[in-house]
C-alpha positions in Angstrom: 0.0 0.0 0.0 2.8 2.4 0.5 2.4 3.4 3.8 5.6 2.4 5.3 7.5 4.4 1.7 5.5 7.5 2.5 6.4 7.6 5.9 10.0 7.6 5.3 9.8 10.3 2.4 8.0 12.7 5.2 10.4 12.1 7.9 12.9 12.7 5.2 11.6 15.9 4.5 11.2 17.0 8.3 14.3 15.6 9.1 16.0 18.2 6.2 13.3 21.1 6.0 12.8 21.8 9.9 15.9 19.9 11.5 18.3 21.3 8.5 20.3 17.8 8.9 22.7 17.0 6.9 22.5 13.4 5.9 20.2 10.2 6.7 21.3 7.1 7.0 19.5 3.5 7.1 20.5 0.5 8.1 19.4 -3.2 7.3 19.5 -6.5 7.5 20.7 -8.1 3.9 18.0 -10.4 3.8 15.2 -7.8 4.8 14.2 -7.3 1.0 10.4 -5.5 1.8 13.3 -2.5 3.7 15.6 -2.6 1.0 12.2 -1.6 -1.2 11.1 0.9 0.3 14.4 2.8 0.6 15.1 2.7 -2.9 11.8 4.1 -3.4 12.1 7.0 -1.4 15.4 7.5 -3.1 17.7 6.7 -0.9 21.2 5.3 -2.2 23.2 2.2 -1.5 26.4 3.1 -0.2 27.8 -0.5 1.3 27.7 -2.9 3.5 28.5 -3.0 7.3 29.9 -6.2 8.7 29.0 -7.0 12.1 27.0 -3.8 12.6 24.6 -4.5 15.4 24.1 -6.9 18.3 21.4 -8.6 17.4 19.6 -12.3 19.0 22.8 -13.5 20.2 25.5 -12.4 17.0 26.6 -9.5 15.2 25.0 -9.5 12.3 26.2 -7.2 8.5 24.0 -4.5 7.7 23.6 -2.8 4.5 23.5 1.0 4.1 21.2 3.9 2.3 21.7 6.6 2.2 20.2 10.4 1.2 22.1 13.7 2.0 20.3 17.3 2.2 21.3 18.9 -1.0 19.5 22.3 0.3 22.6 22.9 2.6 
């Protein structure tokens, strides 16, 4: 339905518009492919992966990383 890709997009925009930051960045699980999805859709860019990231049900587990920078500052 798009909920989930919406909601990113209008954090995205507060995040930027009020908060003035500078970069977003989010971090997944390889094998999560429905939150791979919907950060490509709301244009956010791969930029790698990061092995042994988080903590996570007894192991460190890789994450892989979007990314979308504020091109208004």
């Amino acid at each position: 339905k798009g909920i989930m890709t919406r909601a990113v997009r209008e954090l995205t925009k507060f995040a930027f518009d009020e908060l003035r930051l500078h970069r977003i960045e989010i971090a997944l699980r390889p094998e999560n492919q429905a939150s791979k999805r919907v950060a490509e859709k709301a244009g956010y860019v791969f930029e790698g992966m990061r092995p042994r990231y988080l903590h996570i049900d007894g192991g460190w587990r890789d994450h892989i990383v979007f990314v979308k920078e504020n091109t208004k500052i």
